[in-house]
N, C-alpha and C positions, 0 to 999 in steps of 0.2 A: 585601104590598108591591105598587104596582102596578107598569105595566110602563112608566111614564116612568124611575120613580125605581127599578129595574132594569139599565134602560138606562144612568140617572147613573151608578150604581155599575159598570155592565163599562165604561162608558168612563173613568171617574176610575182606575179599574186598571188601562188601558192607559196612559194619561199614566202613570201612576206608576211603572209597569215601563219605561217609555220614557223617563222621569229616571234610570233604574238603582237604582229601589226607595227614594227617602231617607226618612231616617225622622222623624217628628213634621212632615209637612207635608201630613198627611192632607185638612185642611179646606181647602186651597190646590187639590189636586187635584179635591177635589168639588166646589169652588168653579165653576174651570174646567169640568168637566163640565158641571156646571150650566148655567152660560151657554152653552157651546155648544148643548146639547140646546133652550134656550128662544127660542136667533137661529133655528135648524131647523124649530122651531115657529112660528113669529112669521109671520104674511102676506108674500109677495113684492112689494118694494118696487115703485110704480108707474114706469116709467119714461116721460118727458115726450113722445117719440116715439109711444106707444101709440094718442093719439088723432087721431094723422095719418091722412091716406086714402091709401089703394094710391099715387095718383097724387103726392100727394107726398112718399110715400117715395122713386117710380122718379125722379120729379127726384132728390132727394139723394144718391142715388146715380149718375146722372147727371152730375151736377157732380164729382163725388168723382173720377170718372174721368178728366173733361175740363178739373180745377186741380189736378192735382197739388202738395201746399205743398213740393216740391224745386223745383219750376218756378222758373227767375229771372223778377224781375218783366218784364212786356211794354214797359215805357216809358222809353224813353232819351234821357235829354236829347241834342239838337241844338247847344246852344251850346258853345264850348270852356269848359275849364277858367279863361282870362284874362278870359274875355267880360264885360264889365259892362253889365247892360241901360241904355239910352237912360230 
């Protein structure tokens, strides 16, 4: 046995004790296992920011700090609520 499919198996028997043991839902358990064990293995996904440089990361964070998205917007109308433009 090797020791992926080792691993399926003490993790499909923790699920399964962690359902409180049901019975006849063996291949449901290994199932689970399975795919977990093979997302674990799989390459880490690339995230779009990676090929940014130092310099514009320190902007985005930058910004992050200095717009808050609580902030109310900066631009308030002048006209009244009756005003009709010309």
């Amino acid at each position: 046995m090797s020791d992926m499919e080792q691993g399926i198996r003490e993790r499909a028997y923790f699920l399964w004790q962690k359902e409180g043991c049901p019975e006849g839902r063996e291949h449901e358990f290994w199932e689970r296992a399975r795919l977990l064990a093979q997302a674990e293995a799989a390459p880490a996904f690339p995230l779009p920011d990676r090929g940014r440089s130092a310099a514009d990361k320190l902007v985005d964070e930058a910004s992050k700090e200095s717009f808050p998205a609580s902030d109310p917007p900066s631009f308030t109308s002048t006209a009244g609520a009756g005003d009709v433009p010309d």
